[in-house]
C-alpha positions as CSV (number, residue, x, y, z in Angstrom):
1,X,68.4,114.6,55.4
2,X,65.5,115.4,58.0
3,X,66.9,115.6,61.7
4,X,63.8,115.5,64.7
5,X,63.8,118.5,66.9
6,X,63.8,116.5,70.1
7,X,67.0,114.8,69.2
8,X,68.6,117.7,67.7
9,X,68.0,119.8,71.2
10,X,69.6,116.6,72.8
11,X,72.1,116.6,70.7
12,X,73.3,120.2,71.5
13,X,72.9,119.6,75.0
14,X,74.9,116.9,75.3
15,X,77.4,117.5,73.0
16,X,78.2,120.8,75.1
17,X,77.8,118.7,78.5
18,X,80.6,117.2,77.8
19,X,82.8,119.3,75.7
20,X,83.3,122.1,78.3
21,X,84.7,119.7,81.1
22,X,87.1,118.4,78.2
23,X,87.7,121.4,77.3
24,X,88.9,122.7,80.4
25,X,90.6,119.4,81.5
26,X,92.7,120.0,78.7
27,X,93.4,123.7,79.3
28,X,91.6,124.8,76.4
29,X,89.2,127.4,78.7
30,X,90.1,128.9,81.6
31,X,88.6,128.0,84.6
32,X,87.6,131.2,85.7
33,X,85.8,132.8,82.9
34,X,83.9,129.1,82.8
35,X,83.0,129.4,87.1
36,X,80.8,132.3,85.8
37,X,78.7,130.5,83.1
38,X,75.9,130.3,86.0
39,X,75.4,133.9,84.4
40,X,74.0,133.2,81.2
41,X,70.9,131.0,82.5
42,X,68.8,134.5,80.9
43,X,69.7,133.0,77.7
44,X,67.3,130.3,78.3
45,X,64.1,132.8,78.3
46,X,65.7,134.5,75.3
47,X,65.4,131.1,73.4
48,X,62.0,129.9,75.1
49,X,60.9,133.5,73.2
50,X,63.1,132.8,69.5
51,X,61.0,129.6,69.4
52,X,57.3,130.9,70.6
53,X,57.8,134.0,67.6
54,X,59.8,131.8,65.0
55,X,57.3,128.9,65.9
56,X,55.8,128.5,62.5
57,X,59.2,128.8,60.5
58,X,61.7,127.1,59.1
59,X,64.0,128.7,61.7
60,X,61.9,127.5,64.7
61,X,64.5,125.0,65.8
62,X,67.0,128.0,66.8
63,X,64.7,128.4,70.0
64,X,65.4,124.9,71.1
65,X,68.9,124.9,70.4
66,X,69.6,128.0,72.3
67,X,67.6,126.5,75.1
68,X,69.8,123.0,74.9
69,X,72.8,124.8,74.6
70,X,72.7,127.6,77.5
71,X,71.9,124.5,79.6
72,X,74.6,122.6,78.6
73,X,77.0,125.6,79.0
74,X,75.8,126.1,82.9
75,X,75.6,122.5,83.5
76,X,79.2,121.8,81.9
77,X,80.8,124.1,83.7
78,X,79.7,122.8,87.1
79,X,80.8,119.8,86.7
80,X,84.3,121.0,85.1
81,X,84.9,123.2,87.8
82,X,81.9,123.1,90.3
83,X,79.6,126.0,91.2
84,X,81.5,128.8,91.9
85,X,78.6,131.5,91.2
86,X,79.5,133.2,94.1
87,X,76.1,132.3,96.3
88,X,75.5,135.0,99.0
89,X,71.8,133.9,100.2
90,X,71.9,137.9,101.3
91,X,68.3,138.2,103.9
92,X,67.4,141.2,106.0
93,X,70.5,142.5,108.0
94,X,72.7,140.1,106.4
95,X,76.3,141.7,105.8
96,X,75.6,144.2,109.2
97,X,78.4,143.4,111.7
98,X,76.8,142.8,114.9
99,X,79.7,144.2,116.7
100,X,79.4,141.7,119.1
101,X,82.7,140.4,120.9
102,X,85.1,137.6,119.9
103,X,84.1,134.5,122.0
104,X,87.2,132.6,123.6
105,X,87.6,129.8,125.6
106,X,89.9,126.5,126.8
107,X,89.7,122.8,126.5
108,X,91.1,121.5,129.7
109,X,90.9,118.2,128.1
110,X,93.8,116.4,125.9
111,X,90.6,115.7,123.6
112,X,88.0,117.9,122.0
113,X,84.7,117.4,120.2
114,X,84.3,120.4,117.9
115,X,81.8,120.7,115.2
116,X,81.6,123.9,112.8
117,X,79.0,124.7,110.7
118,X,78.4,128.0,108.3
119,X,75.2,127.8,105.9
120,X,75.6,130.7,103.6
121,X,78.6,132.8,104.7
122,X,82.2,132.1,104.7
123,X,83.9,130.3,107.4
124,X,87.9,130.9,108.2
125,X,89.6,128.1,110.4
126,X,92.9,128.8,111.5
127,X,94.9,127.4,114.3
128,X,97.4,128.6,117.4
129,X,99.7,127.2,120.3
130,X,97.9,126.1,123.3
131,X,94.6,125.2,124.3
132,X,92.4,128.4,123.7
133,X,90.0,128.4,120.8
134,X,88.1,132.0,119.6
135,X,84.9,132.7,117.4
136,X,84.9,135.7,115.5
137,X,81.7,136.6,114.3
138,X,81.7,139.9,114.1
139,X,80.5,140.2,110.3
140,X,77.1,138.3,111.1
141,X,74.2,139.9,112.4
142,X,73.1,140.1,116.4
143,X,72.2,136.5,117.2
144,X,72.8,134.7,114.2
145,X,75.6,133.1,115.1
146,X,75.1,130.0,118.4
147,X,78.6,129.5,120.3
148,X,78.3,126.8,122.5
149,X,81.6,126.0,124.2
150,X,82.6,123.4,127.1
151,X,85.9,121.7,128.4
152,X,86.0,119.3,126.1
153,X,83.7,120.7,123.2
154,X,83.0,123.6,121.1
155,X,80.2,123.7,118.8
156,X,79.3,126.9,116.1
157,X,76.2,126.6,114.2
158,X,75.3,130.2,112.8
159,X,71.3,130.6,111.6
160,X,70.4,130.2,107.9
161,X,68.8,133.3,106.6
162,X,67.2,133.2,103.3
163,X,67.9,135.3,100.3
164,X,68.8,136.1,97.6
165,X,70.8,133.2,96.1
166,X,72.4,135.0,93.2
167,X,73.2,137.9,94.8
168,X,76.5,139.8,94.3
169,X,77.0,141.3,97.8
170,X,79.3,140.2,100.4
171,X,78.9,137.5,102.6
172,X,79.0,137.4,106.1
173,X,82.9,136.1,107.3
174,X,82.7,133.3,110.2
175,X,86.9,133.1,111.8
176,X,87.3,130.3,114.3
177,X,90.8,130.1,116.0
178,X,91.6,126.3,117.5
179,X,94.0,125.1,119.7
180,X,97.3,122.9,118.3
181,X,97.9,121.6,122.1
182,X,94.1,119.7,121.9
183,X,93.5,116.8,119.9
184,X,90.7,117.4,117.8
185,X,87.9,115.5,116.7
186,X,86.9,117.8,114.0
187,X,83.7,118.2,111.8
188,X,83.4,121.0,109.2
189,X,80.4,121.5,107.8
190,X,79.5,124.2,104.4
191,X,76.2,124.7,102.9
192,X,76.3,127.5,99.9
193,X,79.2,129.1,101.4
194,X,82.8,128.7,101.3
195,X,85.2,127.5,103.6
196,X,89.2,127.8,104.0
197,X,90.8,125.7,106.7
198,X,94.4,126.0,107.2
199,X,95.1,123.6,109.7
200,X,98.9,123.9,110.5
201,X,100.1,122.0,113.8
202,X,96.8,120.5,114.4
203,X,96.6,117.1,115.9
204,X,93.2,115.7,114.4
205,X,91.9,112.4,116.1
206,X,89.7,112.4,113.0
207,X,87.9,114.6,110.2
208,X,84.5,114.6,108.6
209,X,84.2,118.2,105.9
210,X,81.1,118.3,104.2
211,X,80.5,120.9,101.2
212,X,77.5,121.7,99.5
213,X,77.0,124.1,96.8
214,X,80.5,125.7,98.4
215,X,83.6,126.3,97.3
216,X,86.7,125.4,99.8
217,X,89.5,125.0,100.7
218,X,91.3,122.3,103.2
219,X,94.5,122.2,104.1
220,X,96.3,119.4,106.2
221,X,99.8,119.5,104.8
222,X,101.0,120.1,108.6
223,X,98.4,118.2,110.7
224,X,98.7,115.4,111.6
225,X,95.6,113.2,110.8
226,X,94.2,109.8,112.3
227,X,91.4,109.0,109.9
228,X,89.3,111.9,106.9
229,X,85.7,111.8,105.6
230,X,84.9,114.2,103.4
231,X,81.6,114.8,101.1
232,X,82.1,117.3,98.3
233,X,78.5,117.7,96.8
234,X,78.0,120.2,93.4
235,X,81.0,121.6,95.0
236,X,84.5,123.1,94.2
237,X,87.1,122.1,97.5
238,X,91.2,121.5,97.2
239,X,92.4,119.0,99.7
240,X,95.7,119.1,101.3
241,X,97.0,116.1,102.7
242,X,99.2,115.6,105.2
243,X,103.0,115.6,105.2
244,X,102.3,111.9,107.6
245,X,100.8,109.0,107.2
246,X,96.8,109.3,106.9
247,X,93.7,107.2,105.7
248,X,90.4,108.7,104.2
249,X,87.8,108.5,101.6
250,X,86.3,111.4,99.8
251,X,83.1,111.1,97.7
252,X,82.4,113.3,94.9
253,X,79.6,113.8,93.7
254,X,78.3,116.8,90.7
255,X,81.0,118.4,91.6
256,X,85.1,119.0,91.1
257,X,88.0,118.0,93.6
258,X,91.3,118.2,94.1
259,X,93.8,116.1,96.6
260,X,97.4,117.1,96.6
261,X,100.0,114.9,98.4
262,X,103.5,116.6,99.7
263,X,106.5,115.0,98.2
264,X,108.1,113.0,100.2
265,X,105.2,110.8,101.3
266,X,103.3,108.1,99.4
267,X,99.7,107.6,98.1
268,X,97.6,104.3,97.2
269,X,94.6,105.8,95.3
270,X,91.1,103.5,95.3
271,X,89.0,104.8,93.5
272,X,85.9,104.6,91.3
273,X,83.9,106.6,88.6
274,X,80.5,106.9,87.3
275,X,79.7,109.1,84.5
276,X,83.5,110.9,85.8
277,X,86.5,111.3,85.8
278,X,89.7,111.0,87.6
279,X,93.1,112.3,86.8
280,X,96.8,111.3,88.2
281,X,99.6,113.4,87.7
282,X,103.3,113.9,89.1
283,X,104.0,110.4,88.9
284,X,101.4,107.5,89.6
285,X,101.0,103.9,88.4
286,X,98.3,101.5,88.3
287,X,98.3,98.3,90.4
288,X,95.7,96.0,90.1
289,X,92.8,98.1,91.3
290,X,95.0,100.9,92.6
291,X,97.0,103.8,91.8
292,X,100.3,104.2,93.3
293,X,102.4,107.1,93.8
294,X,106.0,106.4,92.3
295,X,107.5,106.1,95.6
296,X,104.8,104.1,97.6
297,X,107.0,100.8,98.4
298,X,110.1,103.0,99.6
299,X,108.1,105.9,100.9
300,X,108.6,106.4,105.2
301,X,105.0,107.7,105.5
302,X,102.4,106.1,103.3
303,X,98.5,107.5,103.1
304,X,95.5,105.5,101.5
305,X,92.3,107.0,100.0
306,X,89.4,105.5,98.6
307,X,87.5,107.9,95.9
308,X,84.1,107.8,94.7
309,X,83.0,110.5,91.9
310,X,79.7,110.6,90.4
311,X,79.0,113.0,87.8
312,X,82.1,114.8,88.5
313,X,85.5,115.0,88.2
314,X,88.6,114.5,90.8
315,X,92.6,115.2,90.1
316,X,95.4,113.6,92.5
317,X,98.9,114.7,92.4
318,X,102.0,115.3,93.9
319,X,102.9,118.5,95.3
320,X,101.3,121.2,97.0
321,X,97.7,122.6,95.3
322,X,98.0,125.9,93.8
């Protein structure tokens, strides 16, 4: 039997594309040894050299395999669990603390416009009685962080600084503080960074998260939300809902999420896949072109989501994420 090279590299890719998300859908690898497969992109040069020496011999085709395979490895593994490889983008005076002092403030309004964005750092958003809000950015350099606060707005847009994307040093740590008494309309922005927003006893008008290259984490279980957007892109981000009714759409996209639902409160699930997939558990059924938590006619509180993965994979259940 004569096999081509081409297809035979193809082959190995693929096959291993789609093995590892299997693999660790079904619990077969753990999830954390397969976040850092990002490592073993050397392994490509070492096969680019096995096939430039073995070139001319019958074990030629070992170069192309390795090649195939390495990238199917890295490649697999984001889309079974996203990219967690621990991006730093680490520049000149990155990781310094500026020592500068928290920033505070006050909404005097009943409403608030406040958009957050890190790019490469981590970002901590928290919450408090009353109407104060407070930037901590202590861990980022002098000046690299813009605060830009009003009566009725807050806005937090610290500077990109390139580096080194790989990098195993710390990152700097962004901690915003916002007020429970203020209703919020919220944007949450993470590029190559990662974000954890615990949002207990917020009262949130409406949401719009982005994540890019990030890994996060969003918890709403005791907001209260009007209306969510959120954009997970080649990505790794949990979502929370809340314990009250909520409508929202997340899209999906290279990348691996997570909604959770508390018990108590039902879920209508839209969704749709392309080269995906999308997993139910603690008790959904289909109707028509929906999924529906088991207690969605008799639930008191009743949430609706429309889901779009691409390349990617999504799980919804019941219960808290862990």
């Amino acid at each position: 039997m004569h096999i081509r090279r081409g297809y035979l590299d193809w082959g190995v890719f693929l096959i291993v594309v789609g093995a590892i998300p299997l693999a660790v859908r079904f619990d077969w690898l753990d999830t954390t040894g397969v976040a850092d497969a990002w490592r073993l992109w050397p392994l490509v040069l070492v096969g680019i050299g096995v096939g430039l020496v073995l070139g001319r011999t019958s074990l030629a085709p070992l170069g192309g395999i390795l090649v195939a395979g390495t990238l199917g490895i890295v490649i697999g593994a984001a889309l079974a669990v996203g990219p967690r490889v621990g991006i730093a983008c680490v520049g000149p005076g990155d990781g310094i603390p500026s020592g500068a002092p928290v920033q505070t403030g006050v909404f005097s309004g009943g409403v608030a416009a406040v958009d957050l964005h890190v790019a490469c750092g981590e970002m901590a958003v928290s919450t408090s009685g009353g109407g104060g809000w407070s930037v901590d950015a202590s861990g980022w350099p002098d000046g690299a962080v813009d605060v830009r606060g009003g009566p009725a707005s807050l806005s937090v847009e610290p500077e990109n600084r390139p580096g080194n994307l790989f990098s195993d040093r710390g990152r700097a740590r962004l901690a915003v503080t916002l007020p429970t008494a203020t209703t919020l309309d919220l944007a949450l922005t993470v590029d190559a960074g990662t974000l954890r927003a615990d949002l207990g006893g917020a009262v949130i008008s409406s949401l719009s998260a982005s994540l890019n290259a990030a890994d996060g984490s969003i918890d709403l279980s005791e907001a209260r939300v009007g209306h969510f957007s959120l954009s997970v892109n080649a990505a790794d981000t949990d979502l929370t809902l809340p314990a009250s009714a909520t409508r929202g759409s997340a899209s999906v996209n290279a990348a691996s999420l997570k909604v959770c639902i508390p018990f108590g409160v039902g879920l209508r699930v839209t969704s749709s896949e392309t080269l995906a997939s999308t997993s139910f558990q603690g008790g959904f059924r289909r109707n028509g072109d929906a999924w529906e938590s088991d207690d969605w006619a008799t639930a008191s509180e009743r949430s609706e989501l429309t889901l779009s993965v691409n390349v990617g994979s999504a799980t919804v259940r019941r219960g808290g994420c862990d």
